[in-house]
C-alpha positions in Angstrom: 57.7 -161.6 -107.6 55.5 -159.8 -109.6 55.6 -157.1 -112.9 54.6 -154.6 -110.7 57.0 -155.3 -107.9 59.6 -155.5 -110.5 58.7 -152.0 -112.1 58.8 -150.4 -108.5 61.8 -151.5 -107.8 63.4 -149.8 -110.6 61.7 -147.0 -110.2 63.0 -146.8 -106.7 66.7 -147.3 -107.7 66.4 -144.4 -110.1 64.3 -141.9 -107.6 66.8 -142.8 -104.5 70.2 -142.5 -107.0 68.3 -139.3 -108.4 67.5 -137.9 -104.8 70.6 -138.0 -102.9 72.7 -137.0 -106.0 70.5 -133.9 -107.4 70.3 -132.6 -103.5 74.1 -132.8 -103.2 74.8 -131.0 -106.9 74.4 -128.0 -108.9 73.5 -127.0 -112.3 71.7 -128.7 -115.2 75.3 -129.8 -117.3 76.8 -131.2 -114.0 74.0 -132.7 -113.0 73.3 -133.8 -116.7 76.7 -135.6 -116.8 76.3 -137.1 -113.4 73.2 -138.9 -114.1 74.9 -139.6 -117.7 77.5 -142.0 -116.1 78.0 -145.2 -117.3 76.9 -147.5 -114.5 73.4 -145.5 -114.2 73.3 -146.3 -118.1 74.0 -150.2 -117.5 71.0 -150.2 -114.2 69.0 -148.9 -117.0 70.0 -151.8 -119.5 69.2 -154.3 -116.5 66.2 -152.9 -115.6 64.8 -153.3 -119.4 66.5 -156.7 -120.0 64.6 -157.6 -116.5 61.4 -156.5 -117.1 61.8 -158.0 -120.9 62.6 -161.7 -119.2 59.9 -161.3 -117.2 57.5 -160.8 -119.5 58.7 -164.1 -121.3 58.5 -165.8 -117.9 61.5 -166.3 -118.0 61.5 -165.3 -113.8 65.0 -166.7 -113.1 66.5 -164.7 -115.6 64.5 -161.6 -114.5 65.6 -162.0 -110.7 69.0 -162.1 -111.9 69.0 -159.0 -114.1 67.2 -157.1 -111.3 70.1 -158.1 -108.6 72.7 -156.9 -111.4 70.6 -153.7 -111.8 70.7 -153.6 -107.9 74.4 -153.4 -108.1 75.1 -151.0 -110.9 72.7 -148.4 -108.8 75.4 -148.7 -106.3 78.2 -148.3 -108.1 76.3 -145.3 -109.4 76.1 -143.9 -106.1 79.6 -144.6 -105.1 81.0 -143.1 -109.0 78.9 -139.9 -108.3 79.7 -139.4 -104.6 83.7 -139.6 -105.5 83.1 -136.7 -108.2 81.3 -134.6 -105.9 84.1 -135.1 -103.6 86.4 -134.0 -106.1 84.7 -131.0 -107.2 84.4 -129.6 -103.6 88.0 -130.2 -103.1 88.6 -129.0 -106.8 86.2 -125.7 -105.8 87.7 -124.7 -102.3 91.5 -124.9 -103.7 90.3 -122.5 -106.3 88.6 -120.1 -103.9 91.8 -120.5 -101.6 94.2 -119.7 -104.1 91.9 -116.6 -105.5 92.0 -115.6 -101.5 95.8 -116.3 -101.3 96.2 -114.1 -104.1 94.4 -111.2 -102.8 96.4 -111.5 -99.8 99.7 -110.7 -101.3 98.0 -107.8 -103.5 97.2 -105.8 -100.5 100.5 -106.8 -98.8 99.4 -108.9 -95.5 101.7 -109.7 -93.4 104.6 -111.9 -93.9 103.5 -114.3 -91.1 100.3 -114.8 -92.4 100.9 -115.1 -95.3 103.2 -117.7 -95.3 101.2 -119.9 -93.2 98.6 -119.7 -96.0 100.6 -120.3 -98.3 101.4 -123.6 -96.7 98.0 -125.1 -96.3 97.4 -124.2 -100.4 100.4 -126.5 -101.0 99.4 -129.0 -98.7 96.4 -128.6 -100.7 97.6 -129.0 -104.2 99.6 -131.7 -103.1 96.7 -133.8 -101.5 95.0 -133.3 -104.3 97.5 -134.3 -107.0 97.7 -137.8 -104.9 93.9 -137.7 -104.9 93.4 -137.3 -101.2 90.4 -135.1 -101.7 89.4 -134.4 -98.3 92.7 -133.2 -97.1 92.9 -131.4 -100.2 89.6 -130.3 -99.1 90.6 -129.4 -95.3 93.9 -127.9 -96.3 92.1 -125.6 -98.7 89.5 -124.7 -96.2 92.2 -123.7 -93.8 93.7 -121.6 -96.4 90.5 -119.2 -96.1 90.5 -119.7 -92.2 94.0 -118.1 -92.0 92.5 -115.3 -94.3 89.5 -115.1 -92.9 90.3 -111.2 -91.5 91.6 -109.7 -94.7 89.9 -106.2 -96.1 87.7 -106.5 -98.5 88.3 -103.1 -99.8 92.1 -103.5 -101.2 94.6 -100.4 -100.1 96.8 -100.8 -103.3 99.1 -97.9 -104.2 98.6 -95.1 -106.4 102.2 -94.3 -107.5 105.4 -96.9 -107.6 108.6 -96.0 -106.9 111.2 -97.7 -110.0 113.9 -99.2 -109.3 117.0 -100.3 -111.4 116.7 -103.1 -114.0 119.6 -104.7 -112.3 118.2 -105.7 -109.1 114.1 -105.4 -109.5 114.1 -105.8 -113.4 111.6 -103.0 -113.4 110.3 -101.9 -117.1 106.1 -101.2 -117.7 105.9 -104.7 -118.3 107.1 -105.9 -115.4 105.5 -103.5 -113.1 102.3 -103.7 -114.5 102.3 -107.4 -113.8 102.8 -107.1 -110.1 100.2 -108.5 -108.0 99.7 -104.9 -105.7 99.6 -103.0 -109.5 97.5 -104.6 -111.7 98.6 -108.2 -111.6 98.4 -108.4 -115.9 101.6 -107.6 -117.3 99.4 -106.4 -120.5 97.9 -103.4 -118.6 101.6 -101.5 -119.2 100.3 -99.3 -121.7 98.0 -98.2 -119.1 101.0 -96.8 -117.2 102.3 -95.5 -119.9 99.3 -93.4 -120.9 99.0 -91.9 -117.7 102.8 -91.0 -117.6 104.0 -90.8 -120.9 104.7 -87.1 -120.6 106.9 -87.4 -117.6 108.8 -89.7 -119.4 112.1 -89.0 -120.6 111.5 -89.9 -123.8 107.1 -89.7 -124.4 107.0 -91.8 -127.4 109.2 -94.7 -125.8 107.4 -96.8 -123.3 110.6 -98.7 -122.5 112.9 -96.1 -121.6 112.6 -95.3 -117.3 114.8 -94.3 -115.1 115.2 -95.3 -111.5 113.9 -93.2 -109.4 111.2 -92.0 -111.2 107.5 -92.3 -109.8 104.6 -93.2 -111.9 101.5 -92.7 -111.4 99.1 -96.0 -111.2 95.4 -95.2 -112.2 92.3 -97.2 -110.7 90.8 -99.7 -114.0 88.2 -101.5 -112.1 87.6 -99.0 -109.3 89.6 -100.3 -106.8 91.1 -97.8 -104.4 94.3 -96.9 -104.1 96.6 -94.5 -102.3 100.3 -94.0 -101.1 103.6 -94.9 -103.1 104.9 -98.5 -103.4 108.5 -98.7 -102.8 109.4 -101.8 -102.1 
C-alpha cells in the first residue's frame, strides 16, 4: 500500500457517497445537510488520521484507519438512503392529502372519496410506525384513486344557510368550508359582498336561514350554482 493508493481510495469513498446521493436529491440545503451527516464527517476524520499515520510509517495504523473510513462511508450511504426514503414518503402524503382535499372541495363522489380517504390513513399511519414505503405506496394510491378529478374546480357561487341548530352556519363557519373558501378568515369577504341584503348591514353575525349569499371568486376560481347541502 502506497500514499497514492491511499489518497485514491478516499477520494473514491467521497465521489461514490457524493454520486449516488446528489443523483437521488434535490436542492443545495438538502443536499448540504445530507453530505453534513455525521458518519460522512467521521470517514473524513479517518481518512486524515490515515493518511497522517502513513506519513509517519506508521502503515498498520494507517490500514486500520482506512478500513474504519471504509465503514463510516457505508453507514453514510445507508443514513442518507433512509432520509431519502423518508422524504419521498414524507412528500407523496403531502401531495396526497393536498389532492384529497381538493376532492372534497369540488364534491366527488362519496365512493371515491372514501376509498381515498382510506389509503391517506393507511398512509399516515405507516408512516407514524416508520414503514416508509407503505407510507409511500399508500400515498401513491391516494393520487391513483384521484387520478380523474377536474382540474378546473365547479365550486358554487351562492350558499344556501341553514339554521345554527343543525349546520351551525354563521360567516365564520361558512367561509371555512372546504367548497367556499376553506379559511374561516375570508368571512368578511362574504359579508362585503352581502352586507346590504343583510338584515341588519352593519352586523356580520346576524343571518337568517334561508337566506342566500352570494360567494365571490378571490383567486379566480370558477364558480356557479347554489350550495345547499
Amino acid at each position: 500500500m502506497n500514499k497514492y493508493s491511499f489518497t485514491v481510495l478516499g477520494l473514491f469513498l467521497l465521489f461514490n457517497f457524493g454520486m449516488t446521493q446528489l443523483q437521488a436529491a434535490e436542492g443545495s440545503e438538502y443536499v448540504d445537510a445530507l453530505l453534513n451527516n455525521q458518519y460522512l464527517i467521521e470517514n473524513a476524520r479517518l481518512i486524515g488520521l490515515a493518511e497522517e499515520s502513513y506519513d509517519e510509517g506508521k502503515y498498520d495504523d494507517a490500514i486500520e484507519y482506512a478500513n474504519q473510513a471504509i465503514q463510516y462511508a457505508q453507514l453514510s450511504d445507508e443514513f442518507v438512503a433512509l432520509q431519502l426514503k423518508i422524504r419521498e414518503a414524507s412528500d407523496a402524503i403531502n401531495t396526497a392529502e393536498a389532492r384529497l382535499n381538493w376532492a372534497k372541495a369540488i364534491r366527488t363522489p362519496a365512493e371515491t372519496y372514501e376509498k381515498a380517504e382510506t389509503a391517506f390513513e393507511e398512509a399516515v399511519d405507516a408512516f407514524s410506525e416508520e414503514n416508509w414505503d407503505v407510507a409511500k405506496e399508500s400515498a401513491l394510491r391516494v393520487l391513483a384513486i384521484l387520478a380523474d378529478l377536474p382540474e378546473t374546480p365547479v365550486l358554487p357561487a351562492q350558499y344556501l344557510v341553514k339554521s345554527w341548530i343543525s349546520t351551525r352556519d354563521c360567516l365564520w363557519n361558512i367561509a371555512g368550508k372546504p367548497e367556499i373558501y376553506g379559511d374561516p378568515w375570508q368571512w368578511r369577504r362574504i359579508y362585503t359582498a352581502n352586507r346590504d341584503k343583510l338584515p341588519r348591514p352593519n352586523d356580520p353575525d346576524l343571518i337568517h336561514p334561508g337566506m342566500i349569499l352570494d360567494i365571490p371568486s378571490i383567486r379566480g376560481e370558477i364558480r356557479s350554482g347554489i350550495m345547499e347541502e
